[in-house]
C-alpha positions in Angstrom: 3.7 -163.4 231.2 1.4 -166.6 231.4 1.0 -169.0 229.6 -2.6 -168.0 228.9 -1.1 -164.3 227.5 1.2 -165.8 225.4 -1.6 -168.1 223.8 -4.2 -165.0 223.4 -1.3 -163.0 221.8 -0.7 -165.6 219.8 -4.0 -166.0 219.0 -4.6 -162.0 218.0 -1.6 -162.3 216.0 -2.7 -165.3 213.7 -6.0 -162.8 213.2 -4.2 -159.9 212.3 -2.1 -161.6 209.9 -5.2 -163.8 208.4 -7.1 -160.2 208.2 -4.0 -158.5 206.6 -3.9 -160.8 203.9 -7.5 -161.1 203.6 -7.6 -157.3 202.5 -4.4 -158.5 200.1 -6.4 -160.3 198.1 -9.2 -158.1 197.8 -7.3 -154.9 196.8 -6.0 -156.4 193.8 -9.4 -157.4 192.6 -11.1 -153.7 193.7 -8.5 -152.3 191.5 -8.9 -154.1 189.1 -12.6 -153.9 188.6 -11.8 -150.0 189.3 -9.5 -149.9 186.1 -11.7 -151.9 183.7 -14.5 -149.6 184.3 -12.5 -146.8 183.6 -11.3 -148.5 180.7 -14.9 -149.0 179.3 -16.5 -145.9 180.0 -13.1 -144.5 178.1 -14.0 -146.6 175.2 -17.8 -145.6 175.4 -17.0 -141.6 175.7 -14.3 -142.6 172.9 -17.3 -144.4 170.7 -19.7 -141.4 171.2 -17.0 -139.3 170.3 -16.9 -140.9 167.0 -20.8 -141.5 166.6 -21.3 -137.4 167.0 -17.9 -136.7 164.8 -19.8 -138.9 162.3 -23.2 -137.4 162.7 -21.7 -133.5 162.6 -19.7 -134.7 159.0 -22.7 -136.6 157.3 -24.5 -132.8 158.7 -21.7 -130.9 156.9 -21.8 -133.1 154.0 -26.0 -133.0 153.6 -25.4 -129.0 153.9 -22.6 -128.7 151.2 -24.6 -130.7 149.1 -27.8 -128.5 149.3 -25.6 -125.6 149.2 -24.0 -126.4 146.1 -27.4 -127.4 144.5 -28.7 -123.8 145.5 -25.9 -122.3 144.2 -26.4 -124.6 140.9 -29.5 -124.0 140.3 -29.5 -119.9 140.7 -26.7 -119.6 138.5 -28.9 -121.7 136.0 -31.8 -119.4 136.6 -29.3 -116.5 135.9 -28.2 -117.5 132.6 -31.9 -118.4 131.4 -32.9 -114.9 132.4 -29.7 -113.4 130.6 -30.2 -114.8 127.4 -33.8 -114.2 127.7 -33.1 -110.5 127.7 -30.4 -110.6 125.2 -32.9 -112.8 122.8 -35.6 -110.3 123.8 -33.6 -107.7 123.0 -32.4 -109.4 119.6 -36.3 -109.5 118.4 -36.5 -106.0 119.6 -34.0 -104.7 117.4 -34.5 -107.2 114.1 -38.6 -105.0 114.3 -37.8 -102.3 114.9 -35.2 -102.3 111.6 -37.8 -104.1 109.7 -40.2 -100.9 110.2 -37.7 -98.1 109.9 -36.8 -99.7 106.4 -40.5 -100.3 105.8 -40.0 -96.1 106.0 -37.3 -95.4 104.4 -37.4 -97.6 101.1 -40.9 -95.7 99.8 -39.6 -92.3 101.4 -36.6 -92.7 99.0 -38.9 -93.5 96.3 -41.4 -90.5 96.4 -38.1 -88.5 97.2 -36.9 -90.2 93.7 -40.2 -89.8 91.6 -40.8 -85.9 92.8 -37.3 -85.2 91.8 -38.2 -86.5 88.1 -41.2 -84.9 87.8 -39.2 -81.4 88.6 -36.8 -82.6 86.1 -39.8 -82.4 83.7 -41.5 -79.5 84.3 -38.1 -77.8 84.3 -37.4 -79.0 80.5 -40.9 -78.1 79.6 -41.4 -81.8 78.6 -45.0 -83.6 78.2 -46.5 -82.8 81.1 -48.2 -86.3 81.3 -44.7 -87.5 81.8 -44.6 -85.2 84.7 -48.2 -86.1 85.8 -47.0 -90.1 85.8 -43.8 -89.7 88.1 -46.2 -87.1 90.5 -48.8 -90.1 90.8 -46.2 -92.5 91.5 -44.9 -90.4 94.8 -48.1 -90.2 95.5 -48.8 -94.0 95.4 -45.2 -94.0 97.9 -46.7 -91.5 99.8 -49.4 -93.7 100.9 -46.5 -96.3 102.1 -44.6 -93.9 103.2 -47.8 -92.5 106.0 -48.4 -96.7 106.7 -44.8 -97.0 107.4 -44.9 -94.0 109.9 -48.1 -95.4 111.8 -46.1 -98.3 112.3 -43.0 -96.4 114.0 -45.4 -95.2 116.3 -46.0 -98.2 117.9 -42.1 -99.5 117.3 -40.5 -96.5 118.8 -38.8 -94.9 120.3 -40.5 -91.4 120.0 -37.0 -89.9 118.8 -37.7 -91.8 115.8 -41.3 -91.3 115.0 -40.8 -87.6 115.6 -38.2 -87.6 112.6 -40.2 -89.8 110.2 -42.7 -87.1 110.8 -40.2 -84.4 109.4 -39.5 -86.7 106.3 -43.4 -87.0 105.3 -44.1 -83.4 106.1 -41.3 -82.5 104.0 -42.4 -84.9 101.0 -45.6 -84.4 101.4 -44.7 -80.2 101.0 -42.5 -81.4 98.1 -45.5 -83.4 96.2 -48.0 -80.0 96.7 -45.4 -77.7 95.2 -45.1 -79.9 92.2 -48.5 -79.9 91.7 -49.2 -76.6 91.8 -46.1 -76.1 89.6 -47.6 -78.5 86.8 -50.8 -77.0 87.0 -49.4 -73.1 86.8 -50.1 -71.6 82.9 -46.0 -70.6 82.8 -44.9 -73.9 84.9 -41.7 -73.9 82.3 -40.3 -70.8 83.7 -42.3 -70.1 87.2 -39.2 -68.7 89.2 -41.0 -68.9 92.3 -41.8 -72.7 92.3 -38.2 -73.7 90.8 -36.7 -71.9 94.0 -39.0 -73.5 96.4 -38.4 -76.9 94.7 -34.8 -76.7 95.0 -35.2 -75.7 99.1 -37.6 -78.7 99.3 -35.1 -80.9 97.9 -32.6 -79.6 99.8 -34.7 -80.2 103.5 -36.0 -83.6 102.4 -32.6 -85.0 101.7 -31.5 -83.3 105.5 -34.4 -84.9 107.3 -34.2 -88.6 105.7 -30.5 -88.5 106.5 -31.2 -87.4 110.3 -34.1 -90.0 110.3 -31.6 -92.7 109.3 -28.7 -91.5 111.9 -31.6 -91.5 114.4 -32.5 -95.1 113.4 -29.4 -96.2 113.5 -28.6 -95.4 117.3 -32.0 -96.4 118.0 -31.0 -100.0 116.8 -28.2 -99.6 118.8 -29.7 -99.1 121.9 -32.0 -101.9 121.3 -29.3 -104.6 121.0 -28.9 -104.0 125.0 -31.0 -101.2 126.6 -28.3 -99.4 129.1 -30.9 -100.6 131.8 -30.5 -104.0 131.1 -26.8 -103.7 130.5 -26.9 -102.5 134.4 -29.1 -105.0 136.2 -26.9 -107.9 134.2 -24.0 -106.5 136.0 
């Protein structure tokens, strides 16, 4: 080989190795570059991980919230309708009693005075005496007819419809006695002692069926089996 080989080997060698550790040096530093950006896009993916994580709880939270203010506020409505109707239903019952003893009270009074006027008659007594206790069941009468004008409107019709039996029957009661004073032998008229004594018997039957009838009326008004079911 000549000398001029050996110097152009020579010379290819020294590039070879100058280019081989060129690309030495600039491996380290692509990898590196390489590996940083890796390591920040890590960290942003990583913080926009965190930022939606963040978003979706503050979401979760803002929904709890409103849920547990909806929730809140129907249960309020709930019990403000529930003791509305129970209140209602209190107001109900406290009038209706009011007007089935505005009823009762002068119904037990003419039932009271025509009983002493028959009492009278009976004995043959002053008749005025008689006349007196007939013209107070009369005056109750007249209560007794206001009273059942106002069931009418209180109700229910279960009621109204026995209240009628108790003034029919008084008012039947009051006529015999009447015609019984007003009879020549009223002392010892067999016929109207008999029919007094069935009056007495059917007035006293229909004011105690008008009071049982009341009394489940009230009842039912503390809390009307409707309401009872819509509550639940």
């Amino acid at each position: 080989m000549s000398l001029h080989d050996r110097r152009a080997g020579t010379a290819h060698g020294s590039v070879d190795e100058h280019r081989d550790s060129r690309e030495q040096r600039i491996l380290p530093v692509e990898f590196t570059f390489i590996h940083r950006h890796k390591t920040e896009q890590r960290r942003q993916n990583l913080s926009v991980d965190q930022g939606i994580a963040a978003l979706l709880g503050a979401a979760v939270g803002v929904l709890g919230t409103v849920s547990a203010s909806a929730i809140s506020g129907w249960s309020g409505r709930q019990q403000i309708r529930t003791q509305s109707i129970v209140d209602h239903a209190q107001w109900r019952r406290q009038s209706r009693r009011d007007a089935y003893s505005a009823f009762l009270a002068p119904a037990h009074e003419a039932r009271n005075a025509l009983k002493r006027a028959a009492r009278t008659l009976i004995n043959g007594a002053d008749v005025e005496a008689a006349h007196r206790q007939l013209q107070v069941a009369h005056d109750s009468l007249g209560e007794v007819q206001a009273a059942w004008a106002a069931l009418a409107v209180e109700g229910p019709e279960s009621v109204e419809q026995v209240a009628n039996g108790v003034k029919t029957a008084l008012h039947s009661m009051h006529t015999t006695l009447l015609a019984w004073r007003d009879s020549p032998e009223h002392p010892h008229n067999v016929k109207f002692v008999e029919r007094h004594a069935v009056e007495v018997t059917l007035v006293a039957e229909r004011i105690g069926t008008f009071a049982a009838t009341a009394r489940a009326a009230l009842d039912e008004a503390t809390l009307p089996v409707g309401t009872r079911q819509r509550l639940n």
